[in-house]
C-alpha positions in Angstrom: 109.4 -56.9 -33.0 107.7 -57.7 -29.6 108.8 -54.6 -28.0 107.6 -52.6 -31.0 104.0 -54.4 -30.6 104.2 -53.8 -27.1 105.0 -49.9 -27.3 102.0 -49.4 -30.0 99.7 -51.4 -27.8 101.0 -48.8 -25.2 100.6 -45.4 -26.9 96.8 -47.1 -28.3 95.7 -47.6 -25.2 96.7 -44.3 -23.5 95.0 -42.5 -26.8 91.6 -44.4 -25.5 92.0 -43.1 -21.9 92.7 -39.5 -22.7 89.6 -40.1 -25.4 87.6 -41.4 -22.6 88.6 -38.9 -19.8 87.4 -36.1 -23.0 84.3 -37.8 -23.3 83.4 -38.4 -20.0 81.6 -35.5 -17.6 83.8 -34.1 -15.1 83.7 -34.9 -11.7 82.7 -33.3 -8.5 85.4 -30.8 -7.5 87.9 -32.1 -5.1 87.1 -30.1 -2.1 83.6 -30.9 -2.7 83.8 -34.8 -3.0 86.5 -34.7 0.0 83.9 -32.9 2.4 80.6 -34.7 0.7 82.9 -38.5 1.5 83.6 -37.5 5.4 87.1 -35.9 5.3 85.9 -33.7 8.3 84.5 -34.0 11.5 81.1 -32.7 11.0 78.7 -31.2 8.7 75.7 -29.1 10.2 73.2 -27.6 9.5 72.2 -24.7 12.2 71.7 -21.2 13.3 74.2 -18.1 14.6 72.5 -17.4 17.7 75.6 -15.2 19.8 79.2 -13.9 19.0 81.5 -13.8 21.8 85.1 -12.3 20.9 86.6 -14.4 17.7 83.4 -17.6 18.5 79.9 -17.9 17.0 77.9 -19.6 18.7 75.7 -22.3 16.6 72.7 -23.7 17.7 72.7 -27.0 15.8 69.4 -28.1 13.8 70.7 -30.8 12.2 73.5 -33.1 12.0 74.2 -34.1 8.3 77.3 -35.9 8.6 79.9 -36.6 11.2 80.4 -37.0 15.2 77.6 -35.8 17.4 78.2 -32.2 18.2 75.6 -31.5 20.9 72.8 -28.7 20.4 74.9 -25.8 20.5 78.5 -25.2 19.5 81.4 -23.0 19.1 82.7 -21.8 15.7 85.6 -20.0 14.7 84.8 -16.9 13.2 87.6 -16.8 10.7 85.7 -17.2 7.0 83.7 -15.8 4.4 80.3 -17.9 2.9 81.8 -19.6 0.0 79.7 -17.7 -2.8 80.1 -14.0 -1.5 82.2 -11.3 -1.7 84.4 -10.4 1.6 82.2 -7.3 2.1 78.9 -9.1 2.1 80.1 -12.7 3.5 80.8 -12.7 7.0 78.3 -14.4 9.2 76.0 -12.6 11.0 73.7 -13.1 14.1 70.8 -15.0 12.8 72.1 -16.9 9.7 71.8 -20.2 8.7 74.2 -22.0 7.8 75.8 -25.3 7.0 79.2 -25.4 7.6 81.6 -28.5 7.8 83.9 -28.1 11.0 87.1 -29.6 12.3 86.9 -30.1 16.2 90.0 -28.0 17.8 89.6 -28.3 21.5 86.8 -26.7 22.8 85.4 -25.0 19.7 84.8 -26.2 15.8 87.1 -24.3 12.7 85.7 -24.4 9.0 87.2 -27.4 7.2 85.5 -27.6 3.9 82.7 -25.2 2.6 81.0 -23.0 5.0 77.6 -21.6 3.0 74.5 -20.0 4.1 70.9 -20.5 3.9 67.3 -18.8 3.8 65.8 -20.9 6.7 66.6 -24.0 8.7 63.9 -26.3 6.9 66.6 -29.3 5.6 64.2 -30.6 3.2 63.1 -26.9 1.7 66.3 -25.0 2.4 68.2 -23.6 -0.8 71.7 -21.8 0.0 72.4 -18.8 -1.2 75.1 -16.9 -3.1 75.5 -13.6 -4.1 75.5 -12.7 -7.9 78.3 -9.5 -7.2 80.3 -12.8 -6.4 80.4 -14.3 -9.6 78.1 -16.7 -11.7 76.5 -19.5 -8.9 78.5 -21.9 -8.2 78.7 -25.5 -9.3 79.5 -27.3 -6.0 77.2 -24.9 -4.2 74.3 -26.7 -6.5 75.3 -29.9 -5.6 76.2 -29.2 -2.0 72.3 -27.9 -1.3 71.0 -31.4 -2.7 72.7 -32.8 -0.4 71.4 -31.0 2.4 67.8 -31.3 0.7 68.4 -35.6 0.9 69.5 -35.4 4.5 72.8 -36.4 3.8 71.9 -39.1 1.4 73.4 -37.9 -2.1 77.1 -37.7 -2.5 78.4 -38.3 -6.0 77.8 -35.5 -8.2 79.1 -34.8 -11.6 79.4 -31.5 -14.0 78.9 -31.1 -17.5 80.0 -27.8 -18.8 77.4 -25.3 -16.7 75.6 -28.3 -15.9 75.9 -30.3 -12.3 74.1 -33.6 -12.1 73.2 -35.6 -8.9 74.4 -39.3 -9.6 71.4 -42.3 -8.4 72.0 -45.9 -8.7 68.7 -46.9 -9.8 67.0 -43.4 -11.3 67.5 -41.1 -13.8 70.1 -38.7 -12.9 68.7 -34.9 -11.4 69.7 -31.9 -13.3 70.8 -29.3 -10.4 71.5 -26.6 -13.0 68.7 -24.3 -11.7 68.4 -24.6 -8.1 69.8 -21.7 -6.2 68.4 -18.4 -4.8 70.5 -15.7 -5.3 71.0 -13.0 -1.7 69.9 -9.6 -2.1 71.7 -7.3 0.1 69.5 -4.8 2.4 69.8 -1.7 0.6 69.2 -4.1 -2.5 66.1 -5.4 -1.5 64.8 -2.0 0.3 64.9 -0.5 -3.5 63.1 -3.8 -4.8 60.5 -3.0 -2.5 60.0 0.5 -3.3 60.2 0.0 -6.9 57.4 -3.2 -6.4 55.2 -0.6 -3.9 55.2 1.6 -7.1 54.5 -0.8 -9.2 51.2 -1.6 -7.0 50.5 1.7 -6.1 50.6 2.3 -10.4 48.2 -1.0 -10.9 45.8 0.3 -8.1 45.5 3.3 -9.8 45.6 1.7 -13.6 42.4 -0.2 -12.2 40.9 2.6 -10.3 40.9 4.3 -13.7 39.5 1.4 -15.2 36.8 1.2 -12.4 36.2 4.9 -13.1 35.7 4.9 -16.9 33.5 1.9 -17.1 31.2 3.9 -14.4 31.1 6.9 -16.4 30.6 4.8 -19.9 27.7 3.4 -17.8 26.6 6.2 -16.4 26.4 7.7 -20.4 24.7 5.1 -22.0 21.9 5.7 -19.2 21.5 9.1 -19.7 21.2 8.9 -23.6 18.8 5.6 -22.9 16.5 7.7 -20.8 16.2 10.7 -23.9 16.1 8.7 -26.4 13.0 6.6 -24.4 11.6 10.6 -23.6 12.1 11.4 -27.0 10.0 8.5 -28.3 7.4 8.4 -25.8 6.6 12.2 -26.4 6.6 11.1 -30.3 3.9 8.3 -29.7 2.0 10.4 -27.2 1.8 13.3 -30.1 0.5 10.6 -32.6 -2.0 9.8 -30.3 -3.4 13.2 -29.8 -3.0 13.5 -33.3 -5.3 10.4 -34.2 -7.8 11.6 -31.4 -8.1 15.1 -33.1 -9.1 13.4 -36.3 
């Protein structure tokens, strides 16, 4: 009788954890709460500045996280930004980037996400990721709010296509919305063209305007002044006319 008691407790309380595990949001991504909790050596936030062979050569803005690197490093070139496609990911001189690195001698290798920026600003920065890719990535969302706290923000949680920044005493920040997605050269040389048309066609929309108006002004002039000389002669004939009499 016990052991039956005991085996119902059992199977009730697993049927409230798997109900609670259902209900609950799902956690941060294990590669992303292992590198946001200091399973690497480093996290940085910096600037290619030189390649040399299989090394890039960082210039380091910031340290987020992690043993003191020193102003400039070496980096393993060996990865693609997390959020692009192999054609359009590899690093290139003048990228930011933060990357989290492994020490390996003399140089730095990736150990968790390497992602990359639109400027070196920590507070401002938003990381990019390229739509050809895929949809934007959940942990890249919650990865740039960490780099937009300093640091400071590391328990993150997703709820379907929604990723949430966890704070002890606030409400909760929705990071649904927050990335920029990269446009590729030839990309955003047609965007240009296309919004130099678009200006050029609203210059001349508003020249047109400018042009018309002028011309209805011009118009209503003109048939001011006859109709004025049309009166005038009128009242200058009726005076004659009463003069005569």
């Amino acid at each position: 009788m016990i052991s039956k008691r005991k085996r119902n407790v059992g199977i009730l309380v697993s049927v409230l954890l798997v109900a609670m595990m259902l209900w609950q949001p799902v956690l941060a991504a294990d590669a992303l709460h292992r590198m946001l909790h200091g399973e690497q050596d480093a996290i940085v936030l910096g600037q290619i500045e030189n390649r040399q062979d299989d090394l890039l050569e960082l210039r380091v803005i910031r340290l987020l996280q992690g043993k003191d690197t020193g102003n400039t490093i070496q980096v393993k070139d060996d990865f693609t930004y997390f959020g692009f496609t192999e054609e359009n990911g590899s690093p290139s001189l003048g990228d930011y980037v933060v990357m989290s690195l492994n020490e390996k001698g003399d140089h730095y290798e990736q150990a968790w996400f390497m992602v990359r920026s639109d400027h070196g600003h920590m507070r401002s920065l938003t990381l990019y990721y390229e739509p050809a890719a895929g949809p934007a990535p959940s942990d890249l969302k919650a990865l740039q709010y960490f780099v937009n706290t300093g640091g400071k923000a590391t328990d993150y949680y997703f709820d379907g296509d929604q990723v949430f920044a966890q704070r002890n005493l606030l409400e909760d920040v929705d990071l649904t919305d927050s990335l920029t997605p990269w446009v590729g050269e030839a990309e955003a040389s047609e965007l240009e063209t296309q919004t130099a048309e678009e200006e050029e066609d609203e210059e001349g929309l508003t020249l047109g305007v400018i042009l018309s108006g002028f011309m209805i002004v011009i118009f209503t002039l003109v048939i001011f002044i006859r109709i004025r000389a049309v009166f005038l002669t009128q009242r200058q004939q009726h005076r004659q006319k009463q003069q005569q009499e």
